[in-house]
C-alpha positions in Angstrom: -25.1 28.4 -16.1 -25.9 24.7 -16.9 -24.3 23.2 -19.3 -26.0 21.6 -22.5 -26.9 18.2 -23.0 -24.4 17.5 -25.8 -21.7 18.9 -23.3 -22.7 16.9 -20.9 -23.0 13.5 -22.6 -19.9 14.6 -24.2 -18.1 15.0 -20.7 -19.2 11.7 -20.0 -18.7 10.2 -22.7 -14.4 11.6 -22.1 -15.0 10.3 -18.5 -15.5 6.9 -19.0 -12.8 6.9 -22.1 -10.0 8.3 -19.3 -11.4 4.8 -17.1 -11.0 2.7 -19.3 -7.9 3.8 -20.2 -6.4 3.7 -16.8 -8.4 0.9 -15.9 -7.5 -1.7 -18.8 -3.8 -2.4 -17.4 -5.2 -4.0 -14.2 -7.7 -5.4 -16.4 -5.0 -7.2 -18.6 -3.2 -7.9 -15.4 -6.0 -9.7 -14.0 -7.2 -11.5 -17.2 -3.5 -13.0 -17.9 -3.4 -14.2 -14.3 -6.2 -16.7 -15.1 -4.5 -17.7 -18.8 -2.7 -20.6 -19.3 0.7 -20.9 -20.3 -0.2 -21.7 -24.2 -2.2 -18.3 -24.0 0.5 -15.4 -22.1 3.0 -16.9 -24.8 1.1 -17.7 -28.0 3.6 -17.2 -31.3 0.6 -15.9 -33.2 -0.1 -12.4 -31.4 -2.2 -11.5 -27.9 -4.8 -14.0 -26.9 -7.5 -11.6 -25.1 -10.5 -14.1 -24.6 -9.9 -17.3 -26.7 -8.6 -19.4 -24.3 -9.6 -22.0 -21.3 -9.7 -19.8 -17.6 -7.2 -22.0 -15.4 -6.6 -21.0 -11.7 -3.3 -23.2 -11.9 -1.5 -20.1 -12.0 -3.4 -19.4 -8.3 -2.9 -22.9 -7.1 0.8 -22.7 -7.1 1.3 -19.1 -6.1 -1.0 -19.3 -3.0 -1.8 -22.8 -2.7 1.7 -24.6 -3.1 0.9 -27.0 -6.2 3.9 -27.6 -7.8 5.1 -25.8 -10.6 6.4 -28.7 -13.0 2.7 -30.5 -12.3 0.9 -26.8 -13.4 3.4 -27.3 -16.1 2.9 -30.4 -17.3 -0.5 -29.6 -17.3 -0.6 -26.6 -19.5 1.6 -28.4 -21.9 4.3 -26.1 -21.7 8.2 -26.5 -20.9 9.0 -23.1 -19.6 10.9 -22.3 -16.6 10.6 -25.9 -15.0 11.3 -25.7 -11.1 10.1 -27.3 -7.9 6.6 -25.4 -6.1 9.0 -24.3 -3.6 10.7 -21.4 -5.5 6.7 -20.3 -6.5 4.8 -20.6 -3.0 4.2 -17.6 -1.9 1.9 -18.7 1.3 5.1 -17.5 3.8 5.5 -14.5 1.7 2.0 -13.6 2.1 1.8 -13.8 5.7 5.1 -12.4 6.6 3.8 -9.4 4.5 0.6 -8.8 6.6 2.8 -9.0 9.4 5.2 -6.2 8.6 2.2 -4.1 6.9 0.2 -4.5 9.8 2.4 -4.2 12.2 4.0 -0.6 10.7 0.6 0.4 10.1 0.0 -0.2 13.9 2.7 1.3 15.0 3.0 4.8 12.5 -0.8 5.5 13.8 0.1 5.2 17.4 3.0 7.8 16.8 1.1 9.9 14.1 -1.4 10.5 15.8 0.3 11.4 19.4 2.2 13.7 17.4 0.0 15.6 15.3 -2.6 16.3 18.0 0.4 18.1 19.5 1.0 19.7 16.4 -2.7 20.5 16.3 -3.2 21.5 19.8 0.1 22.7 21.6 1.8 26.3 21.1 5.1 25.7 19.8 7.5 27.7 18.4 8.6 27.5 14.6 5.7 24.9 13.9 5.3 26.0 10.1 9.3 25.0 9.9 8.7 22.1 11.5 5.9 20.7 9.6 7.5 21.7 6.4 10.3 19.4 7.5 8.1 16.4 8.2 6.7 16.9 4.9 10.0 17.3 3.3 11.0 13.7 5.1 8.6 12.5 2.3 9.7 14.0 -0.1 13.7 12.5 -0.3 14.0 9.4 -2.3 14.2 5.7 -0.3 17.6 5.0 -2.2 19.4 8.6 -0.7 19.0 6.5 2.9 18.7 3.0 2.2 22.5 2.2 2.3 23.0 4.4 6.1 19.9 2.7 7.2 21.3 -1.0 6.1 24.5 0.0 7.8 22.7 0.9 11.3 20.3 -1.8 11.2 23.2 -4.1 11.0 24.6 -2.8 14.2 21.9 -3.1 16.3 21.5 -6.7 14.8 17.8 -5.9 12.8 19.1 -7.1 9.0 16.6 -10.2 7.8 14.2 -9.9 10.7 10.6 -8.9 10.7 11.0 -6.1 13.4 13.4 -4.2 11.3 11.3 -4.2 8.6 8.0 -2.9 11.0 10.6 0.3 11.9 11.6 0.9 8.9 8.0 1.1 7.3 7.1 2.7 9.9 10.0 5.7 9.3 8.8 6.2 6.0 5.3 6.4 6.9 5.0 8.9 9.8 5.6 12.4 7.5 2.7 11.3 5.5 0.7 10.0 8.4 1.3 12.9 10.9 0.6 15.5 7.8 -3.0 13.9 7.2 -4.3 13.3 10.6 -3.3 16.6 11.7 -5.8 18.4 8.9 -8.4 15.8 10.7 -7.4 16.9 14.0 -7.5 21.1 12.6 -11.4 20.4 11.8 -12.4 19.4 15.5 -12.4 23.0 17.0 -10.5 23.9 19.9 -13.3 24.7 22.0 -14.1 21.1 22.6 -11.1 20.8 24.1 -11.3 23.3 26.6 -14.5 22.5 27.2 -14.1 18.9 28.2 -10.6 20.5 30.5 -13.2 23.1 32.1 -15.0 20.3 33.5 -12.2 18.5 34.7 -10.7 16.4 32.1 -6.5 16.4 31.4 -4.9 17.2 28.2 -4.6 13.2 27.7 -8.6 11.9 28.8 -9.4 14.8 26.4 -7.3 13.8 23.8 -8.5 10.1 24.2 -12.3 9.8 25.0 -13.2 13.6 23.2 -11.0 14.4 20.0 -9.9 10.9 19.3 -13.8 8.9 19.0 -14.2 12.7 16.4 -11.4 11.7 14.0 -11.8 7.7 13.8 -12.9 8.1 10.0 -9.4 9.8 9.0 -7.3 7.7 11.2 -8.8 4.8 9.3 -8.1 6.4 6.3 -4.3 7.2 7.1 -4.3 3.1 8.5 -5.4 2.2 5.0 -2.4 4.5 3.3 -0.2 3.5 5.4 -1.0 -0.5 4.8 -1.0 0.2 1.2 2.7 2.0 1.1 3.7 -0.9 3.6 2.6 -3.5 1.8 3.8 -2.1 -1.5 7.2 -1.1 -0.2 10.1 -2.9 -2.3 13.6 -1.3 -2.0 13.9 -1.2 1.7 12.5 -4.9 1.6 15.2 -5.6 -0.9 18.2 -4.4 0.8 17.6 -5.3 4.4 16.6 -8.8 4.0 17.5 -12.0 2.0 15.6 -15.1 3.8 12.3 -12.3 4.2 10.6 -11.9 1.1 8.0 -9.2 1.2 5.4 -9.6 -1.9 6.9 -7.3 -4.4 10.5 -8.6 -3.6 9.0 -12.6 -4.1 7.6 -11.2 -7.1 10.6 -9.9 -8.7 12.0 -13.5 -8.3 9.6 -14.9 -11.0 12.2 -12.8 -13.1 14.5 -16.3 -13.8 17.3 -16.9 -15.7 15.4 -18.7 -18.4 12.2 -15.9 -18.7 9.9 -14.1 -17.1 6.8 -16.1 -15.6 4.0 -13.7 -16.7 1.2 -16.2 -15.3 2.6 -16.6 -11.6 3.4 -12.4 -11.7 -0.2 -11.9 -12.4 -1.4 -14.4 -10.4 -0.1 -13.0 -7.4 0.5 -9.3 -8.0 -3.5 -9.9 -8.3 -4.5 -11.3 -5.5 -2.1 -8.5 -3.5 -4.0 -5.6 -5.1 -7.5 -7.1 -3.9 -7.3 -6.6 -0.4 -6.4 -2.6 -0.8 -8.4 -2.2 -3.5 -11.4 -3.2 -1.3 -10.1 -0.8 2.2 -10.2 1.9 -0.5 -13.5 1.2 -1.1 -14.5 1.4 2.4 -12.9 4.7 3.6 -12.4 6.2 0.2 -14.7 9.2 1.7 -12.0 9.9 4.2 -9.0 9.2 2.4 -10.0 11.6 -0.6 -10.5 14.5 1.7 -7.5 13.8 3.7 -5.1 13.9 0.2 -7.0 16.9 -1.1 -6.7 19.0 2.4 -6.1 22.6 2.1 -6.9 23.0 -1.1 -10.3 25.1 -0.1 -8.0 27.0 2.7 -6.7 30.9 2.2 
């Protein structure tokens, strides 16, 4: 039975209410990036679009400029400092480097391991999966202090490497869980098929099943660069001289206030570049979150 035409215009019209809702913090968050200092700390109440755009706040969170010249600028006197404590170009790339490189490395494990989990008889494999899963579920602080304590034996504290494993530990439950629902939809006759005519388990894996999933291993890259690159506690606690972009962000947090335009500024332009892989595999990446809900 079709619904009315009030019902429906009234659905939509709750639709777009529940975006807007959820969608005007990252609004706000983008509009204050481009305010100036006058306009996130006006005495007289929220400034929402009476005010001059600047990209100052950009220029000295990705560019270098220096803060007290952005400052002077403005015609503020808040939080004076050097450009150096608000240049976040090292951040930045030292942050693509551990995102990419755990991303990398939790898809070339992943997926090994749930095509086995796919494929190969094994006993107890309910169990087992319900313990990767449950890997996921335990809270980064119940393991951050053992892992700081390892990683300082085997000499990996402050460097970029240690960083990679570690995202990469905390990524493989959620990464083996959603390619193996990709893997479960290729059938297993393909499989024997290409093996009847000669192929082993691994050329079948590689040139047959693997070309048949590249949509959801893209999509599990993307969720795995996204938890990467929004990771903060284990990038707190096992580094000091690496920054990752939530951890340089929390340093805007000074002794002397919060600097709301150089937070926005660059907690902005670190949401961009997910936002837009979303966009391209968000067909992949919505079925592989909502598998087995359609499943006895």
């Amino acid at each position: 039975m079709q619904a009315s035409r009030g019902m429906q215009a009234f659905r939509d019209v709750v639709s777009i209410l529940i975006v807007i809702v959820f969608m005007f913090p990252l609004f706000w968050w983008g509009l204050s990036s481009i305010k100036p200092y006058t306009a996130i700390f006006n005495k007289d109440g929220p400034v929402y679009f009476d005010f001059q755009p600047t990209g100052q706040n950009y220029a000295v969170t990705l560019l270098g400029q220096s803060r007290i010249a952005e400052n002077l600028e403005s015609g503020g006197t808040f939080g004076a400092g050097g450009g150096s404590s608000y240049d976040s170009r090292q951040t930045i790339l030292q942050s693509i480097l551990i995102a990419v490189g755990s991303t990398a490395l939790t898809i070339v494990l992943s997926t090994l391991a749930s095509y086995a989990l796919s494929r190969l008889p094994m006993r107890g494999k309910q169990h087992f999966i319900f313990w990767i899963l449950s890997q996921r579920f335990m809270p980064p602080i119940a393991v951050v202090i053992p892992i700081m304590f390892m990683f300082r034996d085997m000499q990996l504290l402050d460097t970029i490497t240690g960083l990679i494993l570690a995202h990469t530990l905390i990524n493989i439950p959620i990464a083996v869980l959603l390619l193996k629902s990709f893997f479960d939809d290729v059938p297993k006759d393909v499989d024997e098929a290409a093996m009847i005519d000669g192929a082993t388990r691994f050329q079948t894996f590689r040139r047959i099943v693997l070309p048949m999933v590249k949509g959801g291993i893209a999509a599990t890259a993307v969720l795995c660069f996204i938890f990467s690159w929004t990771e903060f506690l284990l990038s707190l606690y096992l580094t000091t001289s690496i920054r990752t972009l939530p951890v340089k962000i929390s340093t805007f947090v000074t002794s002397t206030g919060t600097e709301w335009g150089f937070i926005t500024a660059l907690g902005t332009s670190a949401i961009v570049p997910s936002f837009i892989f979303i966009l391209l595999v968000q067909k992949h990446l919505v079925r592989g979150l909502t598998l087995g809900s359609l499943k006895d």
